[in-house]
N, C-alpha and C positions, 0 to 999 in steps of 0.2 A: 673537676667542676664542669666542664663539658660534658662529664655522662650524667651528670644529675640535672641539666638542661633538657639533653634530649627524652631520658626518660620521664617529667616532666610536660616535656610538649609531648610525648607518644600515649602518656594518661591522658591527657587533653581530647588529643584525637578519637583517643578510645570511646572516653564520653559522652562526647559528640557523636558517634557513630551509634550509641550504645542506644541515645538518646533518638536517633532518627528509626533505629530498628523498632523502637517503642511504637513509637509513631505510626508506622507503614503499618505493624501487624496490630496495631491496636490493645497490644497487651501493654499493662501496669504493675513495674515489676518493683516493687519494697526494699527500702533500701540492706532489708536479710536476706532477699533472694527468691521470698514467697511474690508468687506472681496474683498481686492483688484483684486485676481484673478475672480472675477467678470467683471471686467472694461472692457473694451472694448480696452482702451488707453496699458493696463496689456499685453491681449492677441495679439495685433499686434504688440507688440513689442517680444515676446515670439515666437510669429510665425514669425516673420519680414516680413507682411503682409501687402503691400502697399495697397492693395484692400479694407484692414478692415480699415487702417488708413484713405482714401480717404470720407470712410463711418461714421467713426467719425466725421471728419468735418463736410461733408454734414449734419449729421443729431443731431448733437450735438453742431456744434461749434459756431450757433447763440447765444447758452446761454452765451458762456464765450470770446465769440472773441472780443467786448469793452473791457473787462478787459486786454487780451493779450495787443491790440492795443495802451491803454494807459501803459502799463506796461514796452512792447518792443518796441512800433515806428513803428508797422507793422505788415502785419496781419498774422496769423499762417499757416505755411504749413505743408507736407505731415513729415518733419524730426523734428517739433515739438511735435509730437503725440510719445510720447517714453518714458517709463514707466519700472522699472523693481519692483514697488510695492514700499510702504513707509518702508516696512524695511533699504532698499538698499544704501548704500553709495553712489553706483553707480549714472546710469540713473533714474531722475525721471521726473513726468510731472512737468510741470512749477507750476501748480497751488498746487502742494504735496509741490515744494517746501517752500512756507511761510504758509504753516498747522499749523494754531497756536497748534493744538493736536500732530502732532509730534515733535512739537518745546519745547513743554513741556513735554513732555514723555524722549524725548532725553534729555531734562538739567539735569532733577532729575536721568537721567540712568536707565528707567524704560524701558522694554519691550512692555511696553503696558500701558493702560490708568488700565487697572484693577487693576494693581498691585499699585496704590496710597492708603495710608494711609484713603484720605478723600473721597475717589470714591463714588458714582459719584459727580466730581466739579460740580459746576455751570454753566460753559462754557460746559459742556457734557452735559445737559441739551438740549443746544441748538443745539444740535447736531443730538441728540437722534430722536427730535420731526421730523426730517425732513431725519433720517435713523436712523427708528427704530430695522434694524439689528443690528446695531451696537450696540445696547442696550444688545439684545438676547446674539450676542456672546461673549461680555466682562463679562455678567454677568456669561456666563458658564465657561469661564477663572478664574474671581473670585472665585466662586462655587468648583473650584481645588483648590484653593489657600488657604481656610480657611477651 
């Protein structure tokens, strides 16, 4: 019982460190590992940067505008592109919002995918192969944790 205290308060800490690292370097990292303030969707909204948003579209939003269209009835515009990162209560993009990885992180109360018992799942897996960042930095998340 005493080693499931400590381990316990040493995720705590981890957290908390994990959480100030964010801070200092200004990156916003998802709780899959994908380091949000990357995004393009992150920074225009941060900036509140119609220029960047308009550029999103143009050059991104063939990938994912079938999906919108069936999803909303219509196609995306410039006040769709608005993100404040998968931590966030707040504002997300549409697409963060049914992230099956923050959907799971948030039920079990995790911070992050690193912090599960059986890391990496399975569905991280498939994740990984197609943002192998996300590998890198939940592993160095882990890498604090134990």
């Amino acid at each position: 019982m005493q080693y499931a205290i400590f381990f316990t308060q040493k995720q705590e800490k981890a957290s908390y460190l994990f959480y100030q690292l964010m801070v200092q370097s200004g990156e916003v990292v998802g709780r899959c590992g994908i380091v949000c303030s990357d995004c393009l969707v992150l920074k225009s909204t941060r900036d509140d940067d119609d220029a960047l948003r308009a550029r999103v579209l143009r050059e991104q939003g063939w990938k994912w505008a079938d999906l919108f269209i069936e999803k909303f009835g219509r196609e995306p515009h410039l006040k769709d592109i608005d993100c404040n990162g998968c931590l966030s209560e707040g504002r997300l993009f549409w697409y963060c919002l049914d992230c099956e990885w923050r959907a799971c992180a948030m039920g079990k109360g995790l911070d992050n995918c690193a912090h599960r018992v059986d890391y990496p799942c399975e569905s991280l897996w498939r994740l990984f192969d197609k943002h192998p960042r996300a590998r890198e930095t939940l592993n160095g998340i882990r890498d604090k944790l134990y």
